[in-house]
C-alpha positions as CSV (number, residue, x, y, z in Angstrom):
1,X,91.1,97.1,111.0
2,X,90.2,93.7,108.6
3,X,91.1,90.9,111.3
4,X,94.8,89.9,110.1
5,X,95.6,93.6,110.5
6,X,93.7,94.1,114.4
7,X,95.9,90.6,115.0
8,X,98.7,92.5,114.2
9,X,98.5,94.8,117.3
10,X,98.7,92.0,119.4
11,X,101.2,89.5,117.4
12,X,102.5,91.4,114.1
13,X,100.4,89.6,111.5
14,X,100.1,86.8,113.3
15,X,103.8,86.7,113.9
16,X,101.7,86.2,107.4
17,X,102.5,86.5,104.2
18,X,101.7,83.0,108.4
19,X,106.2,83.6,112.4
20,X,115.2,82.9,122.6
21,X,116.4,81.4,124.2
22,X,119.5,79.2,123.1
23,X,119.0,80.8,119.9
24,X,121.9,79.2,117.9
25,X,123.6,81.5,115.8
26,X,125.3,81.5,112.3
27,X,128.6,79.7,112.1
28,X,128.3,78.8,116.4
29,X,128.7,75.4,117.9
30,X,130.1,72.5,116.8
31,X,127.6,70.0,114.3
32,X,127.1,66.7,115.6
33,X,129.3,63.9,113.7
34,X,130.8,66.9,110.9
35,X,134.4,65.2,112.5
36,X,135.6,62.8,114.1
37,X,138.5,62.5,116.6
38,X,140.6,59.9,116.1
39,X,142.6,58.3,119.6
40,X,145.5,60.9,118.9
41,X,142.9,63.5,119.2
42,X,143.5,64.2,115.5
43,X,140.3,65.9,113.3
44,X,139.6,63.3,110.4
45,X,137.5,65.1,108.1
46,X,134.1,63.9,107.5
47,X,133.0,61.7,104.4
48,X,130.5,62.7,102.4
49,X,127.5,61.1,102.0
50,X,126.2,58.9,98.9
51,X,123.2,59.1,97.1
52,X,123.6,55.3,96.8
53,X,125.6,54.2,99.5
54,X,124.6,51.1,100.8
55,X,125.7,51.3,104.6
56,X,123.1,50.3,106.9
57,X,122.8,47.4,110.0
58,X,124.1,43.7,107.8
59,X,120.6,41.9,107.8
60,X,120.9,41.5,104.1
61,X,121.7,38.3,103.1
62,X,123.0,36.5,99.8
63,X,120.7,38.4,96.8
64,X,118.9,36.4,94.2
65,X,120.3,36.2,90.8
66,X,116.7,38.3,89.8
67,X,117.9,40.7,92.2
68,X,121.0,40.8,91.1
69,X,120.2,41.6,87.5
70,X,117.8,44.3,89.0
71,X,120.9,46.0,90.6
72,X,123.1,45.7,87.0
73,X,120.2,46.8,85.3
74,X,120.1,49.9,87.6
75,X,123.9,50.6,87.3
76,X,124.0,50.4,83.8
77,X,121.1,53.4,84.5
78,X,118.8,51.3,82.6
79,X,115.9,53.1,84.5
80,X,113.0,51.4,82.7
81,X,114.1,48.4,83.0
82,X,115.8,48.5,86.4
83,X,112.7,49.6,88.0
84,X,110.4,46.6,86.7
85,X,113.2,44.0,87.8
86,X,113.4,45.8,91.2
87,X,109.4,46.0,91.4
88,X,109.6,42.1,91.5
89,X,112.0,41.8,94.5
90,X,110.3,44.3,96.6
91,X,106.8,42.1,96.0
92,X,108.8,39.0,97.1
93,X,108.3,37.4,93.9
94,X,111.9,36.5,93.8
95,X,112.1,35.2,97.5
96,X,115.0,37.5,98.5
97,X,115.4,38.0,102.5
98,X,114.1,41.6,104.1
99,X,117.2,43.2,103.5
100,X,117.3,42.8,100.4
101,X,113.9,43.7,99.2
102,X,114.5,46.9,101.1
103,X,118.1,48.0,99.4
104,X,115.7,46.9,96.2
105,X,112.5,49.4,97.0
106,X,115.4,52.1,98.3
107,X,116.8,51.5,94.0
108,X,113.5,51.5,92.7
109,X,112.2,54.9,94.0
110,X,115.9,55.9,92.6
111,X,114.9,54.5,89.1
112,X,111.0,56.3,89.5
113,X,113.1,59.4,90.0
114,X,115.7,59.2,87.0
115,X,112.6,58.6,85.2
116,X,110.8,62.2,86.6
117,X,108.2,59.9,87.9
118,X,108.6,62.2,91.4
119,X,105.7,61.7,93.1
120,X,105.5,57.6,92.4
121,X,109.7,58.0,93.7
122,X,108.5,60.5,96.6
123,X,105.6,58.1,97.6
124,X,108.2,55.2,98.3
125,X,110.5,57.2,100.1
126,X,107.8,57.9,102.3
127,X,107.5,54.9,103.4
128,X,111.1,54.8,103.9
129,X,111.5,57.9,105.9
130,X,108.5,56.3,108.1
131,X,110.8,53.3,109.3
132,X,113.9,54.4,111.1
133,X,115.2,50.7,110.9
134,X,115.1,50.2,107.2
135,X,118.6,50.1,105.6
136,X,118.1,53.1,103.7
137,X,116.5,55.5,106.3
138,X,119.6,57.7,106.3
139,X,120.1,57.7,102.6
140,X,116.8,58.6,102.0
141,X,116.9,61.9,103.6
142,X,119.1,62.9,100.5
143,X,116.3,61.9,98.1
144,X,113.9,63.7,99.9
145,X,116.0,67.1,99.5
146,X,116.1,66.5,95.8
147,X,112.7,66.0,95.6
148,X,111.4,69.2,97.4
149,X,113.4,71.1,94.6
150,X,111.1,68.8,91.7
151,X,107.4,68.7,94.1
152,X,105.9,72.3,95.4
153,X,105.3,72.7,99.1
154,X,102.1,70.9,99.3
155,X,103.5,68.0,98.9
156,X,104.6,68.1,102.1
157,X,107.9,66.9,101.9
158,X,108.5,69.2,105.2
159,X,106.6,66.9,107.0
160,X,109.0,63.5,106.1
161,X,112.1,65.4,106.8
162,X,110.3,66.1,110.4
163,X,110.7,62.7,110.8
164,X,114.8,62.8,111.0
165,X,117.4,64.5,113.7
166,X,119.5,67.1,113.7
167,X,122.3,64.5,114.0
168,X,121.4,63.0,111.0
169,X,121.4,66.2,109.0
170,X,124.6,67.1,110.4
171,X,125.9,64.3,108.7
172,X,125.8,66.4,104.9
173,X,127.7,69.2,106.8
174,X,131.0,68.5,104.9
175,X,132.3,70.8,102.4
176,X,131.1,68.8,99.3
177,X,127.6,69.1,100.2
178,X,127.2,72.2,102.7
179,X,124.2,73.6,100.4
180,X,122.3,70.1,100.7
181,X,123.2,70.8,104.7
182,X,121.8,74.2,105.0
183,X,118.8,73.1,103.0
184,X,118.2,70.6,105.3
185,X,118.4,72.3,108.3
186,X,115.6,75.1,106.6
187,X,113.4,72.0,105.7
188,X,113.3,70.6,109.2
189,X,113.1,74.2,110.8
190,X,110.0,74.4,109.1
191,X,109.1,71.3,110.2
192,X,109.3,72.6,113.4
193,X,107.8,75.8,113.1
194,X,104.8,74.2,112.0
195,X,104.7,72.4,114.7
196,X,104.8,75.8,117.0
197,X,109.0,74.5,118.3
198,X,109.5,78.2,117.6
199,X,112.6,77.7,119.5
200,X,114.1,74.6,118.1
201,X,113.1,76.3,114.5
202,X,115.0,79.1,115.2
203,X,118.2,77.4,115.8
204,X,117.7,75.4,112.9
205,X,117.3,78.5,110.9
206,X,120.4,79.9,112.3
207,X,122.3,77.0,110.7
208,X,121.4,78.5,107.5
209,X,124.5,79.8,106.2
210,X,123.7,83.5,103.7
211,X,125.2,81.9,101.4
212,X,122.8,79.5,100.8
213,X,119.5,80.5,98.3
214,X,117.4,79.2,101.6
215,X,118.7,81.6,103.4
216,X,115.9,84.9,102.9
217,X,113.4,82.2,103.6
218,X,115.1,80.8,107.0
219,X,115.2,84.5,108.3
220,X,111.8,85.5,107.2
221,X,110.7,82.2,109.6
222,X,113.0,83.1,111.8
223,X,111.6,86.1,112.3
224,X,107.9,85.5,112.7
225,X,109.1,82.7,114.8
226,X,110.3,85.6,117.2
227,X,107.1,86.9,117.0
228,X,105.4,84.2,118.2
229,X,107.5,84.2,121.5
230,X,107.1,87.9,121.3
231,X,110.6,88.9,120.8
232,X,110.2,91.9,118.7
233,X,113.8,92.8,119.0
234,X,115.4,89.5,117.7
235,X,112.5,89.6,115.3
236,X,113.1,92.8,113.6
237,X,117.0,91.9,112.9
238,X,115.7,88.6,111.5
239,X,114.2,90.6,109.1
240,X,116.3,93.1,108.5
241,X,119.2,90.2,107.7
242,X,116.7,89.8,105.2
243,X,117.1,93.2,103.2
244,X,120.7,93.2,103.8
245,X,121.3,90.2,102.2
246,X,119.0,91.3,99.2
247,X,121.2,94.6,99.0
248,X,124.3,92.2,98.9
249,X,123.4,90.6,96.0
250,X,122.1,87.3,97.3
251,X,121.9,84.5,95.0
252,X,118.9,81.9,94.5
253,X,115.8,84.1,95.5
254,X,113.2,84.2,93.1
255,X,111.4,87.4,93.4
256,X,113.9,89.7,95.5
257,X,111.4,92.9,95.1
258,X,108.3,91.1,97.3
259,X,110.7,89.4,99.8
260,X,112.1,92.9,100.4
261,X,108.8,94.5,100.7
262,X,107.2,91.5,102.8
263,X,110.6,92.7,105.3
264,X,109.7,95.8,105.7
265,X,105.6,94.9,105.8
266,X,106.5,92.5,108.2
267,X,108.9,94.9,110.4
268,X,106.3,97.4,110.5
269,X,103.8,94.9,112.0
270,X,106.3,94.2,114.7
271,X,107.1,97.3,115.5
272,X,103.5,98.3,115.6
273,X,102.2,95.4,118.0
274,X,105.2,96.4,120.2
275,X,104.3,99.8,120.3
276,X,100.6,99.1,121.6
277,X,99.9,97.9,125.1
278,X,96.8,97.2,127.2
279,X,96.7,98.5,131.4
280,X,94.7,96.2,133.2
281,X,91.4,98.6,132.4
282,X,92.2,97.7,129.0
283,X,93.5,101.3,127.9
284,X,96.4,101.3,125.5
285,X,99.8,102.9,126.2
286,X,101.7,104.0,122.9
287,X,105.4,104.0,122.8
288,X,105.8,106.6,120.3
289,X,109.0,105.6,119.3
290,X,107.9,101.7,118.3
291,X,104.8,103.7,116.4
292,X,106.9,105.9,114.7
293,X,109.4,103.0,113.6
294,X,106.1,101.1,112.2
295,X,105.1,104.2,109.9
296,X,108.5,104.3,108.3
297,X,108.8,100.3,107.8
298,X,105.5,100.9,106.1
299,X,106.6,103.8,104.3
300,X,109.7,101.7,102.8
301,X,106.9,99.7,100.9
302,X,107.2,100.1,97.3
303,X,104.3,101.9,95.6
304,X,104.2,98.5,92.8
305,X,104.5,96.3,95.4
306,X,101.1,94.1,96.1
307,X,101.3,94.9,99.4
308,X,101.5,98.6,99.2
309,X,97.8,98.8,99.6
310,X,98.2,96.7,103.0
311,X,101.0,98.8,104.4
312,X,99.2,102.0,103.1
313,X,95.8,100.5,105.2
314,X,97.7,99.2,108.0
315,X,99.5,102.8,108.7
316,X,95.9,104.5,108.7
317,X,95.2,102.7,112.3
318,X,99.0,103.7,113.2
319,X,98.3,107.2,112.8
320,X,94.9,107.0,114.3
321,X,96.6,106.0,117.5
322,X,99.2,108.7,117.1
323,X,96.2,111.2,116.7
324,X,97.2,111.8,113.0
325,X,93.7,111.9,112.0
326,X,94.1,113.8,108.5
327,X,97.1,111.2,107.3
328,X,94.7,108.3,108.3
329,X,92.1,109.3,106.5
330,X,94.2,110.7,103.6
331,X,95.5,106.9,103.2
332,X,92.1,106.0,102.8
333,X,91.4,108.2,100.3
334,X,94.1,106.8,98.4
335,X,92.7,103.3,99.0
336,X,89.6,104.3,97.7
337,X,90.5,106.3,94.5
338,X,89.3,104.3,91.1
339,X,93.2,103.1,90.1
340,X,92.3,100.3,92.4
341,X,88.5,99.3,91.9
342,X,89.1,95.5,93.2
343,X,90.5,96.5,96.3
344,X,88.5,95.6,99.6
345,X,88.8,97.3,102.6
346,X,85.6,97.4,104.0
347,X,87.3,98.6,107.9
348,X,88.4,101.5,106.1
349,X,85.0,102.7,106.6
350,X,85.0,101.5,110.3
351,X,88.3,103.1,110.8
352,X,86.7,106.5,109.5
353,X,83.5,106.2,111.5
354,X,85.9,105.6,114.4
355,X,87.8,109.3,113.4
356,X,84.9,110.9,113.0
357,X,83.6,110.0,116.2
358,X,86.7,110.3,118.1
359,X,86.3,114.1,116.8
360,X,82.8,113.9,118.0
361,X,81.5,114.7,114.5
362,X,78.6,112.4,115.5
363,X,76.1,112.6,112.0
364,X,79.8,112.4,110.3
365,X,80.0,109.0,112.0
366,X,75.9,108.0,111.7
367,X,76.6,108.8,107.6
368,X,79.5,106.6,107.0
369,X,78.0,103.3,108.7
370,X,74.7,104.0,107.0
371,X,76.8,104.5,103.6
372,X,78.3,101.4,104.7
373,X,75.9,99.1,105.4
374,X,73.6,99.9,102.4
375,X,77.0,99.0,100.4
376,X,78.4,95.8,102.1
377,X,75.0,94.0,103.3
378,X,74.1,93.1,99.6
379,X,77.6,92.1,99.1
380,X,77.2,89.8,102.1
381,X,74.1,88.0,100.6
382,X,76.0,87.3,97.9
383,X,78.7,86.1,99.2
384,X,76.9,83.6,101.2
385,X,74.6,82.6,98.5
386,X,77.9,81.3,97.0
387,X,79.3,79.8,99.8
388,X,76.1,77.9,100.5
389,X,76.3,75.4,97.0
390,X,79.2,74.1,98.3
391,X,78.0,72.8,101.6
392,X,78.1,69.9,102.9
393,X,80.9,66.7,102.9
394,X,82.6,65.5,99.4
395,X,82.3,69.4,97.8
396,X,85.7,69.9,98.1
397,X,86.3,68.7,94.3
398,X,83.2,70.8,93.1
399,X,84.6,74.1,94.9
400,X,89.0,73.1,93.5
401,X,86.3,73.3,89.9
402,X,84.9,76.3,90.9
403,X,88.6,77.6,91.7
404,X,89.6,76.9,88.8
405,X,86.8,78.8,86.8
406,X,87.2,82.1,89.1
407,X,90.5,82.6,87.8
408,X,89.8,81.6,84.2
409,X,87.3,84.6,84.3
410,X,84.4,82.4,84.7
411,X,81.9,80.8,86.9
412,X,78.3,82.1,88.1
413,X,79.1,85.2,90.2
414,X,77.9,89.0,90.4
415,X,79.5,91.1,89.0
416,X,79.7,93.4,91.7
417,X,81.4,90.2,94.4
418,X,83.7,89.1,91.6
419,X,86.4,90.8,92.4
420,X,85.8,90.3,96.1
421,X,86.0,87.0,95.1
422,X,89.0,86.5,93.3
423,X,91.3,88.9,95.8
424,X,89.9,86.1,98.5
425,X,90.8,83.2,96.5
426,X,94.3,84.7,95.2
427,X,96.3,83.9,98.5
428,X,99.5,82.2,97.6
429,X,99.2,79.1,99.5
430,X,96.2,78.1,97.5
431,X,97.7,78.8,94.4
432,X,100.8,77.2,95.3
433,X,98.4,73.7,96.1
434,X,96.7,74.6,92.3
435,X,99.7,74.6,91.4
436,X,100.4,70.8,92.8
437,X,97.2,69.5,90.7
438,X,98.8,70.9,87.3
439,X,102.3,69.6,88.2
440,X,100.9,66.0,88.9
441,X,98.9,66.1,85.1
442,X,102.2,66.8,83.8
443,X,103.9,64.1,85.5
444,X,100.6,62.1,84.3
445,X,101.3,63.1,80.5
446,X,105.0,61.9,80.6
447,X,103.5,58.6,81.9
448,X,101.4,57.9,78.9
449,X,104.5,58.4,76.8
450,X,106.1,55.8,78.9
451,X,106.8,52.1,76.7
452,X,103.7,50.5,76.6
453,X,105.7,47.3,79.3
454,X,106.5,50.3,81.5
455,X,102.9,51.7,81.5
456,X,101.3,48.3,82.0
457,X,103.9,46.4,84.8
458,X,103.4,46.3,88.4
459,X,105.3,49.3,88.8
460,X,103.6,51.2,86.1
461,X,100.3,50.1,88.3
462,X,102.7,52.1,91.3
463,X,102.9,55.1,88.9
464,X,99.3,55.3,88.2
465,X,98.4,54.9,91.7
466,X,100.3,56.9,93.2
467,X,99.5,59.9,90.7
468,X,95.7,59.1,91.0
469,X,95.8,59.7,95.0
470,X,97.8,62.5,95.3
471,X,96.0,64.2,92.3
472,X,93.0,63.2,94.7
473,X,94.3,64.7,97.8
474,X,96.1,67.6,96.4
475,X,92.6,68.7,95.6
476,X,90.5,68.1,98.2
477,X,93.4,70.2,100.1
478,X,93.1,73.1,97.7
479,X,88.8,72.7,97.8
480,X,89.1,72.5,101.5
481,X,91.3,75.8,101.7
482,X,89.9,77.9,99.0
483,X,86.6,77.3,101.2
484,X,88.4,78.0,104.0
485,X,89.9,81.2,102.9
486,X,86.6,82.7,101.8
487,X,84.7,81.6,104.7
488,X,87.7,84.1,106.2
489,X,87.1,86.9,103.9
490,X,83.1,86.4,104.7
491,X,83.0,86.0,108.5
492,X,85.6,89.3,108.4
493,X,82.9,91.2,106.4
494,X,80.4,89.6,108.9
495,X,82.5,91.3,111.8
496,X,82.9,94.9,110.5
497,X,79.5,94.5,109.6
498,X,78.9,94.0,113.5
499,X,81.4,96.9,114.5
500,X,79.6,99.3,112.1
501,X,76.4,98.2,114.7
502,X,78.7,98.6,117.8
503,X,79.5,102.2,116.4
504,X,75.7,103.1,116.4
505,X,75.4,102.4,119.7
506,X,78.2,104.6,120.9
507,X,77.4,107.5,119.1
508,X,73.8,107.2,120.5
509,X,75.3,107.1,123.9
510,X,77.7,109.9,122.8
511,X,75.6,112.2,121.7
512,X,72.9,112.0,124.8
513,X,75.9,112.4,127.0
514,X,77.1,115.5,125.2
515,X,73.4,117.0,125.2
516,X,73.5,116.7,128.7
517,X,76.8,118.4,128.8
518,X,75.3,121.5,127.1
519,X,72.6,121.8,128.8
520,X,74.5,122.4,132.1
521,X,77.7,124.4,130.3
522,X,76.4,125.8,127.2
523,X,77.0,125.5,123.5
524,X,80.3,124.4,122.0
525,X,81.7,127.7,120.5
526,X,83.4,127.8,117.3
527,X,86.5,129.0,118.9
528,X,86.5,125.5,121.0
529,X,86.2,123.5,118.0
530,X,89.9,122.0,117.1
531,X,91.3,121.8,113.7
532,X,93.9,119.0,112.2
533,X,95.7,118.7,109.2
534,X,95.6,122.7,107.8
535,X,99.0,121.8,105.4
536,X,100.9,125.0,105.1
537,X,103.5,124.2,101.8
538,X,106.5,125.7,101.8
539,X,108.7,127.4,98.5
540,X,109.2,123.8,97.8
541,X,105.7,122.0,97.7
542,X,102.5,123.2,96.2
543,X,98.8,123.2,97.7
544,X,96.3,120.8,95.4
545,X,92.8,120.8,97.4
546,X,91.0,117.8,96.0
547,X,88.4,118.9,93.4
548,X,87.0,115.2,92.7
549,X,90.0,114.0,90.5
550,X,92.6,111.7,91.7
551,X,96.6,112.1,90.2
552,X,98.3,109.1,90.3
553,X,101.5,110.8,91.4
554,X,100.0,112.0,94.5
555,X,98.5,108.8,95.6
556,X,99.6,108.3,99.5
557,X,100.4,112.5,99.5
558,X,96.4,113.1,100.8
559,X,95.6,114.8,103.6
560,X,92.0,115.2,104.5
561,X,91.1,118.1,107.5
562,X,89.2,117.1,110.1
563,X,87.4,119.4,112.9
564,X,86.7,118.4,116.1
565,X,83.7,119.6,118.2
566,X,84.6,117.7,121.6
567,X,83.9,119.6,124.6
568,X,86.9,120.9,126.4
C-alpha cells in the first residue's frame, strides 16, 4: 500500500485529510470566570466582552491633545484619518507615556481593520498577543477571532491564539457571544493539536458546542486526536458525531458531502489499524470484526466523492488480509479502468504481485513487477529530473512559480508525469497557502486605491510592509511544501519501486523451496489447486465476464478469479 495507506495499519492515516483521559465533554464542567459569586453566594451573570473596551492595569497617564484627536477621529470611524493620527502616537512623536501609545497601536490595528487592511491590522495584533502585559492583551484575542474568518489558515492565526488560556477564552462564554466562545476554544484546540497536546485538544474540542459551524471541524480533530493516543473507540464516535450532525442539518459547513465522506474514510482507517496487530514474531492477528467494520466505512464512500478512489484502494489490502483475493484485485481493476487515466496507484501493482504470490502463481508474480518496473522507472527519471532544477537554498520562489504554472496547464513537463504531477501538487494544504498569496494581492490592489496621504504616511509605509513580507513568506511556505509534497509522492514511488525488488527475491526463494517440495512429494495435482471468487448470480443479478470493456455502472462490482497452486 502507497505509504499514507501502510501508515494506516498502524495509526489510521496517520491518526489525514493530517488526528482520554479527562476527556471533557460537551456542556460538562463549569468555565472559568463565565460567573461570578457574589458574598451572598448569588450568580451574577457575566459581562460581555468589548471589542473596544479599555480595561487593563492603570499605567496610562494623561493623553496628549494629538492623541486625543487620534481617539475622536477613530470614534467618529474616521478610519483613514484615525489611523495616521494614531500611527504618530505609537512612534512617540507625540511624547505620550507607554500606556498610552499602547491603547493607541491596540486603535490603529482596529482602524487597519475597518479599512480591510487585514494583514497590516493582524501584523500589529501580533505583537500584541506576544506581550501578556500590554493593556490590550485580552481584547486582542477578540480581533484575532475576526481575523481568522477574513485571513486563510496559513496565516497562522492558530499559532497567536496558542499564546492565550483557557481562562481567558472562558471569558466570551456569555450568551451574547457563545459562538465567538466555541470558536475560540476550536482555534486554541488546534493550537494544541499541533503541538501533539492531543489531550488538552480534545477537551478543548469538547467545548465546541453542535451548534456552532466549528463544530464538524472540532470533531474531525477530535477524532484523529484519538488516534494519536490510539483510542479507536472514542475516535470512531468523534467521527461518527460528525455524520450525525451533517444528517441533522448542521449549519455553517462548507462542503457537507466531503466532510461526510472524509468520516467515513477516516472511520474506516480506524477501524482497520485496530483490526491488525503484530505478535512478537511479527505475524499479524486480524480481528475480523474491526476488518469487517473497515470494508463497510469504506463502502459508505460516495462513488463522486474524491476519495472514492482511496477508500476503493485502501479496501483492496483489507480484503487481502481477509483472504478476499478476487474483491482485492477486482478493486484494482476498477482503479485501473480508463474513466480515471490520472489516477496513481503504483502499490496496486505491488498489492497484486503480493496476491499472486500469496497463491503461489509465481511467473504471475515475476510478470506484474517486470510490467511494473518497465512502467514506473522512466516515470521515476522524470520525476527526479524535475525535482533536481529546483535544488538548492532560495528556490522556493522559482518552484511557488512553477506551482503556479502546473495548474495553469503549463510548465516544462512530460506528458506522461503530468498528471502525476498535478495529483502530487493538488493537496489542500498547499492550495489553501496559494490561496494566501492571491488573498494578499487583493488586499495589495485595495491599497493602491487607498488616498494618495493614506498610501504615502507612515502607516501607509506599515501597509506596504507588512503586505510585502507576508506575500514573501506566504510563498516561500507554499515553495517549500509543494517541494515537500512531491519529494513525498517521489520517495513513495522510490519505495514500491524497492518492494517490487523485495518481491523478486521471494519468489526466487519461493519457487526453489517449492521445487524441492516436489521433488520429495510429487507434482501439485489439478485437483489440489484451490479456486476463489467463482460468483454464482442468483434470479436477481446477472453474470458479465469481462471481455476488455469497462461499464461505468459496474465500477467497484469486479471480481477477478484467482487459482492457487500452494502445496497442501
Amino acid at each position: 500500500m502507497r505509504n499514507r495507506v501502510a501508515s494506516i495499519c498502524l495509526v489510521a492515516s496517520a491518526l489525514l485529510l493530517s488526528p482520554a483521559v479527562g476527556h471533557a465533554q460537551p456542556g460538562k464542567g463549569k468555565p472559568v470566570a463565565a460567573e461570578k459569586a457574589d458574598a451572598k453566594g448569588d450568580k451574577k451573570p457575566s459581562k460581555e466582552v468589548s471589542a473596544d473596551e479599555d480595561a487593563g492595569p492603570v499605567t496610562a497617564g494623561q493623553m496628549t491633545e494629538e492623541a486625543a484627536q487620534g481617539k475622536r477621529l477613530f470614534d467618529s470611524e474616521r478610519w483613514s484619518d484615525a489611523a495616521r493620527q494614531l500611527k504618530r502616537v505609537v512612534d512617540g512623536d507625540t511624547g505620550d507615556d507607554e500606556g498610552n501609545k499602547q491603547i493607541a497601536q491596540y486603535h490603529l490595528a482596529i482602524a487597519l481593520y475597518r479599512l480591510q487592511f487585514y494583514q497590516a491590522s493582524y501584523a500589529i495584533f501580533s505583537q500584541i498577543a506576544d506581550k501578556p502585559n500590554h493593556l490590550k492583551f485580552n481584547e486582542t484575542l477578540l480581533w484575532l477571532s475576526k481575523l481568522a474568518t477574513q485571513l486563510p489558515e496559513p496565516a497562522d492565526i492558530i499559532e497567536r491564539v496558542g499564546k492565550y488560556k483557557t481562562e481567558q477564552i472562558a471569558r466570551f462564554n456569555n450568551p451574547q457571544q457563545r459562538d465567538l466562545y466555541w470558536q475560540l476554544n476550536y482555534l486554541l484546540g488546534r493550537y494544541k493539536y499541533r503541538n501533539r497536546n492531543y489531550e488538552e485538544a480534545i477537551s478543548l474540542f469538547a467545548k465546541v458546542d453542535p451548534n456552532s459551524k466549528y463544530y464538524v471541524q472540532a470533531q474531525f480533530f477530535s477524532g484523529i486526536s484519538y488516534v494519536q493516543l490510539r483510542k479507536s473507540v472514542p475516535a470512531v464516535k468523534s467521527f461518527q458525531r460528525i455524520v450525525q450532525a451533517i444528517d441533522e442539518g448542521v449549519e455553517g459547513l462548507e462542503d457537507e458531502a466531503r466532510m461526510r465522506d472524509l468520516a467515513f474514510l477516516s472511520m474506516a482507517r480506524t477501524y482497520y489499524s485496530a483490526s491488525v496487530r503484530l505478535d512478537d514474531n511479527n505475524v499479524p492477528t486480524i480481528d475480523a470484526a474491526k476488518l469487517s467494520a473497515a470494508v463497510k466505512y469504506w463502502n459508505r464512500v460516495d462513488v463522486a466523492s474524491e476519495y472514492w478512489l482511496d477508500s476503493l484502494f485502501e479496501q483492496s489490502w483489507a480484503y487481502f488480509m481477509a483472504g478476499l483475493y478476487p474483491q482485492a484485485l477486482g478493486n484494482i481493476h476498477t482503479i485501473e479502468s480508463p474513466y480515471f487515466p490520472n489516477s496513481f496507484y503504483p502499490e496496486a501493482d505491488i498489492l497484486k504481485a503480493v496476491v499472486s504470490f500469496t497463491i503461489c502463481q509465481y511467473g504471475d508474480a515475476t510478470t506484474i513487477v517486470a510490467k511494473m518496473k518497465k512502467k514506473y522507472e522512466p516515470i521515476k527519471k522524470d520525476l527526479e529530473s524535475i525535482l533536481v532544477r529546483y535544488q538548492g537554498e532560495g528556490n522556493e520562489e522559482r518552484f511557488f512559480q512553477f506551482l503556479k504554472d502546473v495548474g495553469a496547464g503549463k510548465g516544462d513537463i512530460p506528458p506522461r508525469v503530468r498528471p502525476i504531477v498535478e495529483n502530487a501538487l493538488s493537496d489542500r494544504q498547499l492550495r489553501r497557502n496559494m490561496e494566501y498569496v492571491r488573498i494578499l494581492d487583493e488586499e495589495a490592489d485595495r491599497f493602491k486605491k487607498a488616498p494618495a496621504n493614506f498610501r504615502n504616511s507612515p502607516v501607509g509605509s506599515d501597509v506596504t510592509d507588512a503586505l510585502e513580507f507576508a506575500r514573501s513568506l506566504a510563498i516561500r511556505n507554499a515553495g517549500t511544501l509543494g517541494r515537500e509534497r512531491y519529494q513525498r509522492n517521489l520517495d513513495e514511488l522510490n519505495e514500491h519501486l524497492r518492494d517490487s525488488s523485495k518481491i523478486l527475491i521471494d519468489i526466487t526463494a519461493a519457487e526453489r523451496n517449492k521445487l524441492d517440495q516436489q521433488v520429495v512429494s510429487g507434482q501439485l495435482s489439478k485437483e489440489d489447486a484451490l479456486t476463489y471468487g467463482v460468483v454464482k448470480p442468483d434470479d436477481e443479478h446477472v453474470l458479465w465476464p469481462f471481455d476488455g470493456e469497462y461499464w461505468r455502472d459496474e465500477l467497484g462490482f469486479y471480481r477477478q478469479v484467482v487459482t492457487s497452486k500452494c502445496s497442501k
